[in-house]
Steps between C-alpha positions, in 0.01 A plus 500: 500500500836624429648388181185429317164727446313183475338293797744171576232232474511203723845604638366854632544357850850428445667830315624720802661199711650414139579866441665474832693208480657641144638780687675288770646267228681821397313531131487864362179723516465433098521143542271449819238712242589249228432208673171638618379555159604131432260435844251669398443390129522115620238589765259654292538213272473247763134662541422491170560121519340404785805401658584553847921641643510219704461266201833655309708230355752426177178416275312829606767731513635413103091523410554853588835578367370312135181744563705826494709439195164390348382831547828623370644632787854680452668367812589120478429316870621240584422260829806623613359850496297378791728404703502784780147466511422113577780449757299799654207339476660177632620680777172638568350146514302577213662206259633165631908448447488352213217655315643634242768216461370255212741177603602282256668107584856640547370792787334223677835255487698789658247589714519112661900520485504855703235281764769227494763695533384725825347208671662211436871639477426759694699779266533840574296738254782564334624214398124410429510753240827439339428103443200608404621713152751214442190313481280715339717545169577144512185373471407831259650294253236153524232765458271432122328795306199418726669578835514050555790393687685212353705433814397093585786397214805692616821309444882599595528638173296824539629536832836500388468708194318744746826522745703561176325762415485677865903403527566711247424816640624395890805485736566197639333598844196586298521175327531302796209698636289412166544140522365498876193698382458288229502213722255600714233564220535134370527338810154639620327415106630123572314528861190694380445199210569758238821287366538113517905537444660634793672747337682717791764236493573552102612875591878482481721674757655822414949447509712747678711519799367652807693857635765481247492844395576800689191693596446848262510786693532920524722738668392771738568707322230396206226430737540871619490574130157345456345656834652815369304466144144500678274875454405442868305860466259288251236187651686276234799567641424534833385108508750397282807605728316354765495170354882513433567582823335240604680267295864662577469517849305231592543256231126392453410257195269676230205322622583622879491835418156494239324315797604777820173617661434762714504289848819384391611801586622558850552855592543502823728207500727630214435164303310333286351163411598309215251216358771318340524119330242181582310794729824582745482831680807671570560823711780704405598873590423763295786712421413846545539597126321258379214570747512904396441366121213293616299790659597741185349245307197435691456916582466518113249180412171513468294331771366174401309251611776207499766492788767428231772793538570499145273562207502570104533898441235432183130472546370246611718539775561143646771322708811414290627190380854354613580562096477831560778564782719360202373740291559777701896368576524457098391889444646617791869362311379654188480870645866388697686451198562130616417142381170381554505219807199334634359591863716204656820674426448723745452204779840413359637842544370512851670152599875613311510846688385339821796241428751801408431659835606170724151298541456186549367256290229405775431872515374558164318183492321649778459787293379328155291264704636179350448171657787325434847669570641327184251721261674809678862355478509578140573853562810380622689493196442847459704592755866424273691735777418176754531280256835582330655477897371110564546411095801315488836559304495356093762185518788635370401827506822665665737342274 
């Protein structure tokens, strides 16, 4: 076996399709041998204990690790170490899904308010997992030193000393957004049994006037600036000014972009589908720059088994989170020389120039895919040219 001189135990059967599998998550040769020593000692030691691959879980696997620093070894494992290797052997049907997940009182809470959630409110997955984080460090804190969950004598106090805390650190959207989260968590404990009080109704509303402000935005001239910035000779690069492009010419959401698969991708056509809020599917041209990035970014990735168009560049290679689209804008105004704006400013940029060149209002709603015309009839005010001709004189003004 390469990567170890020694024979792999009772996962022998498993080391090339692992070996193989390494490669395609984009890990380098001196890793992939690495991680088959790591195979290979916890095989032979599996033998040596009588115990079986398909019987891996938490307990076993930190038997083995406490073995090898027994015995002194240099390298410090960790179940973490093992990671590669047991979604493998998940995906191999080898281990059940949760085999190597010990789950404590507050996994199994969650686990009932994702169910809720996706069946009863019918969320998107999403929004599922965003409610669900609120929820999770919420209820982080009711946890003892044992892992108990003291959750059956909440009161309005910790709820609102937990919004206090969370306000500190948001905008008002984000606040308003909190509150709605937080909401939902409480309202399913009082329905589950979990809390006698119904608490959802304790959660104060979040002031602030709605579309009072005028929306942030960039000039042309900046979003060329941050296109410009991308190495599109390099596979970082090469995604990266894809995913701007996407958000300066087509004005997709973060999430939009971080979820475009393969079939969404309409060659032929010259457009592309869009799986945008509560499951909505929008088809909207692709512009033919935009569409040149997209195949210099997919000529350069490696070929993988998910559809998703965009992966991490760093082993394991995997499909990327919406946070990283905003990551990507962030750097991207680093190299530009310009201030650092979230992914949404570009949406904004995209509905201003469209404004500056004589659309309509209705036309970039069509565009931005809102719902209701009065979400897109904020952009108005950014438009002072119009504006200053309807504004009215100052009483008194001309004397």
């Amino acid at each position: 076996m390469a990567g170890t001189r020694r024979k792999p135990g009772r996962l022998g059967p498993y080391v090339e399709g692992y070996r193989a599998r390494l490669f395609e998550l984009g890990y380098t040769h001196g890793t992939v041998r690495g991680l088959l020593k790591d195979l290979g000692r916890l095989g032979r030691w599996l033998a040596e204990s009588g115990s079986e691959a398909s019987e891996l879980n938490a307990e076993l696997i930190q038997a083995f690790i406490a073995s090898r620093q027994g015995q002194g070894a240099r390298r410090v494992l960790t179940p973490r170490s093992f990671g590669p290797l047991l979604n493998y052997l998940r995906e191999s049907g080898v281990l059940g899904a949760d085999a190597m997940t010990p789950r404590s009182p507050l996994d199994d809470l969650i686990a009932q308010y994702q169910t809720w959630m996706a069946t009863a409110r019918d969320l998107a997955p999403m929004t599922v997992l965003r409610y669900e984080r609120v929820a999770r460090r919420f209820l982080a804190e009711r946890v003892g030193p044992n892992g108990e969950l003291a959750v059956k004598n909440l009161t309005g106090t910790d709820v609102a000393s937990f919004l206090l805390r969370e306000f500190g650190r948001l905008s008002v959207g984000s606040a308003k957004g909190r509150v709605a989260e937080l909401r939902s968590m409480l309202r399913f404990l009082h329905l589950q049994g979990v809390t006698a009080t119904p608490l959802a109704g304790a959660v104060p509303p979040v002031a602030g006037w709605h579309d009072t402000q005028i929306p942030a935005t960039m000039n042309s001239a900046d979003i060329e600036r941050l296109l410009d910035s991308c190495d599109r000779s390099s596979e970082v690069g090469a995604r990266d000014y894809a995913i701007l492009m996407l958000l300066a010419r087509l004005g997709l959401r973060s999430v939009e972009v971080a979820n475009l698969e393969l079939e969404d991708l309409d060659w032929r056509a010259g457009e592309v589908v869009v799986q945008g809020k509560t499951r909505r599917q929008d088809r909207l041209p692709l512009p033919a720059d935009a569409g040149e990035a997209l195949v210099a970014h997919l000529s350069r990735r490696v070929p993988q088994r998910t559809r998703r168009v965009f992966l991490t560049v760093k082993a394991p290679l995997r499909p990327i989170p919406p946070a990283v689209v905003g990551e990507v804008v962030g750097r991207a105004c680093k190299r530009a020389g310009l201030p650092e704006v979230g992914a949404h400013r570009l949406r904004h940029a995209l509905a201003t120039e469209m404004l500056r060149k004589g659309a309509s209002i209705v036309d970039i709603s069509q565009v931005l895919r809102h719902r209701d015309l009065g979400t897109t009839a904020v952009y108005a005010k950014v438009d002072l040219a119009r504006l200053r001709e309807v504004a009215l004189p100052w009483p008194g003004a001309a004397r």
